[in-house]
Structure formats: structure tokens, C-alpha cells
N, C-alpha and C positions, 0 to 999 in steps of 0.2 A: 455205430456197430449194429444197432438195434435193426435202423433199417436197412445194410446191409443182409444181415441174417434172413430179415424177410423177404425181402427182393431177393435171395438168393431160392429160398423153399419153393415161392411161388413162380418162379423161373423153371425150376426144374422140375414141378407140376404142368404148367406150360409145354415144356419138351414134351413131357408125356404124352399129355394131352394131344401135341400135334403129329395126330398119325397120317397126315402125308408127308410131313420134313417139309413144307412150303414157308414157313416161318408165321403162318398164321393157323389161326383157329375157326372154324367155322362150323355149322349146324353136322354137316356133314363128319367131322370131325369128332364131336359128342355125341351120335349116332355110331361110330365105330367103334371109339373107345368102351361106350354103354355096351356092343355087344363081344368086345373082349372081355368084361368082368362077367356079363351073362354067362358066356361060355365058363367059369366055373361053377354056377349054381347048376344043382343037379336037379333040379326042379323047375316049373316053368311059373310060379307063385315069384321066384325071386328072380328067376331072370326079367320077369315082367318090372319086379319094382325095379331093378338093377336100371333097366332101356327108362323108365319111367325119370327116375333120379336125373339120368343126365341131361334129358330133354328138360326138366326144370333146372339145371345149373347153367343151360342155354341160353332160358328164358331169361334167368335173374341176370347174365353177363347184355343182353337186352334192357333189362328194367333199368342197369347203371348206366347202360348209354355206348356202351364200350363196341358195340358193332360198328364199321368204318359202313361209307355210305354202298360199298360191294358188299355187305354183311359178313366182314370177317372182323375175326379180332389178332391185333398182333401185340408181342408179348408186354409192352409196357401198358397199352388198353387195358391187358389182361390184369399187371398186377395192381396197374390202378382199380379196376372194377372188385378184386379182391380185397384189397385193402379196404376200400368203402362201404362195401356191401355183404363182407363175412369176414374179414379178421377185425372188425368193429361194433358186429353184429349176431348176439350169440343167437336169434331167433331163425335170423336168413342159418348161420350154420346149423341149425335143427333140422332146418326144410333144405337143407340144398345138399348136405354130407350123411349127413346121421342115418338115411333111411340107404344109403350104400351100403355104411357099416352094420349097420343092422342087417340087412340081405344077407350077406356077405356072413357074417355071423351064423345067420338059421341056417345057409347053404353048407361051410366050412361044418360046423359041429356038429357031422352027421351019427356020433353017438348023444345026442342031449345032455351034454353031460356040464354046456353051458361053458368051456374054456378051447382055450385052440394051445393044442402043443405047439414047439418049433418047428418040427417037421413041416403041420398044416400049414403054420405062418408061412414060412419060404417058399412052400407049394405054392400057396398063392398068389405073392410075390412073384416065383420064376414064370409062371402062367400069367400074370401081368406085364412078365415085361424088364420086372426090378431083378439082378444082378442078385444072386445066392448068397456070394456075401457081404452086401448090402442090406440085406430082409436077415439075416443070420444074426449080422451084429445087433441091428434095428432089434428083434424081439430081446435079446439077452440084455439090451437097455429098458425095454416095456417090460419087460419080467421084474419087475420091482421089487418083489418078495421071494423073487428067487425057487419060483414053486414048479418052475418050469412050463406053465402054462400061461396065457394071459385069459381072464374072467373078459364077459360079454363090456363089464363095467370098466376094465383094464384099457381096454379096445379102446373104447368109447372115451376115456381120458386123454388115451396118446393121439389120437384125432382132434380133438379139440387141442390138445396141447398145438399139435402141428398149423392148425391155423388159424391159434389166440395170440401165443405165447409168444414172446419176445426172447426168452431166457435161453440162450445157445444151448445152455445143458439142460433144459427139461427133454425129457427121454422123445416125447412124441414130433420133437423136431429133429429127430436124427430120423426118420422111413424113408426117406426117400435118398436119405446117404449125408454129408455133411451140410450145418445150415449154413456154412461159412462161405462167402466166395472166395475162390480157390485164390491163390497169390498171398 
């Protein structure tokens, strides 16, 4: 089940990921995606790191080897290159994820107040792409303590939860919707 659950999260990252629906991923690819999440930074300090981030999550799907010799990647490439080089590796997920969430973070909490209500969550999410209520359920799972916000720190678990964690029920592998594959 274990790797089911994760073949399924990073599948459904993959989908994302492929914003032409060609069934693969390419440079091109992480350049568009980089500038959907740009487009919600209100600033151009985070849009920069936001385009920056994904041109290094490009590079690292490169360092595994995962580009076919047309330089794309299709989706088992992909979840193998994940597996080996960030759900194994919590330094590559510092450098490859954390400086997203982190933008994404100083962008989103434009009172400084250092937490994102559910509203902002699902704004986010529905400007991503992710299904209202998919991002809806997703935070009422990340809301841990039930405060109705999630902290900078919050964030930053349920991310890591999403692409360490094995455990179907830790909160951070329900974002992107069930880890389960469906059947």
C-alpha cells in the first residue's frame, strides 16, 4: 500500500505538472507551471523565486537522469526521479520544494501576521488549478489545532508530510486530494 499511496500523490503531481496534457513533462512545462504560481505573488521578489524554484526542480529531474533522450520526462521517469532524489532526500526537498512554499507563504500573508486562513488556502489552490473542494478539505486536515489558520511552520510540515511520508493519514498527503489510487 505504502507504494501505492506514493505512486498515487506523485502521479497526481505529474498531472499537474503537465500543462500541455501530452503525457510528458518538459523544461517548457516547469516554466509554465513556475509562472502559474508566480501569478499569485503580488510582488516580483517572489515571483522571481517562485520561476527560479521550478527551473531548479528541472534541473534536479536532470541530475536523476529522468529526461528521455528528446528531453522530456514521462510519468513513471518522473515518479521514479522523485522517489530517489526527494522522497529519500530531505536536503534535495529543501532545495527543490521549501523555497515554493516559502514564496508562496511571504506572497499569501499579506497582513504579516505569519498564518494563511482557509479562504487564502483555497484562493490559492483555486488559482492553481486544485478543485475548492479539494484545498477546502486539504486545510481542515493541515489545521491540526483547529485554530483555523495554518502557521508559516504548519505549511511547511504538511509539505514535507506530502513528499516523505508514507502514512495515508498524515494530513500533508491529502493537498492534492486522495493518496489512495482510486479502485
Amino acid at each position: 500500500m505504502v507504494h501505492n499511496s506514493t505512486e498515487q500523490k506523485f502521479a497526481s503531481l505529474f498531472t499537474w505538472f503537465d500543462r500541455t496534457g501530452d503525457g510528458y513533462l518538459t523544461r517548457d512545462d516547469f516554466q509554465q507551471i513556475g509562472e502559474v504560481f508566480a501569478a499569485v505573488a503580488p510582488d516580483e521578489n517572489n515571483k522571481n523565486a517562485l520561476r527560479t524554484a521550478f527551473t531548479v526542480w528541472w534541473d534536479v529531474l536532470g541530475e536523476a537522469g529522468a529526461p528521455d533522450a528528446q528531453d522530456r520526462v514521462g510519468t513513471q521517469r518522473f515518479i521514479a526521479a522523485m522517489r530517489s532524489h526527494v522522497a529519500s532526500d530531505t536536503e534535495t526537498l529543501e532545495r527543490l520544494v521549501m523555497p515554493i512554499i516559502d514564496a508562496l507563504m511571504r506572497a499569501l500573508d499579506t497582513d504579516r501576521s505569519g498564518t494563511l486562513t482557509a479562504d487564502e488556502y483555497v484562493r490559492l489552490y483555486d488559482a492553481l488549478g486544485i478543485d475548492p473542494a479539494i484545498s477546502g478539505a486539504a486545510f481542515q486536515r493541515l489545521d491540526r489545532n483547529g485554530s483555523g489558520t495554518l502557521t508559516h511552520e504548519e505549511f511547511r510540515a504538511a509539505i514535507e508530510e506530502f513528499y516523505l511520508s508514507t502514512d495515508i493519514e498524515a494530513p500533508g498527503n491529502w493537498m492534492l486530494g486522495s493518496p489512495l489510487p482510486p479502485g
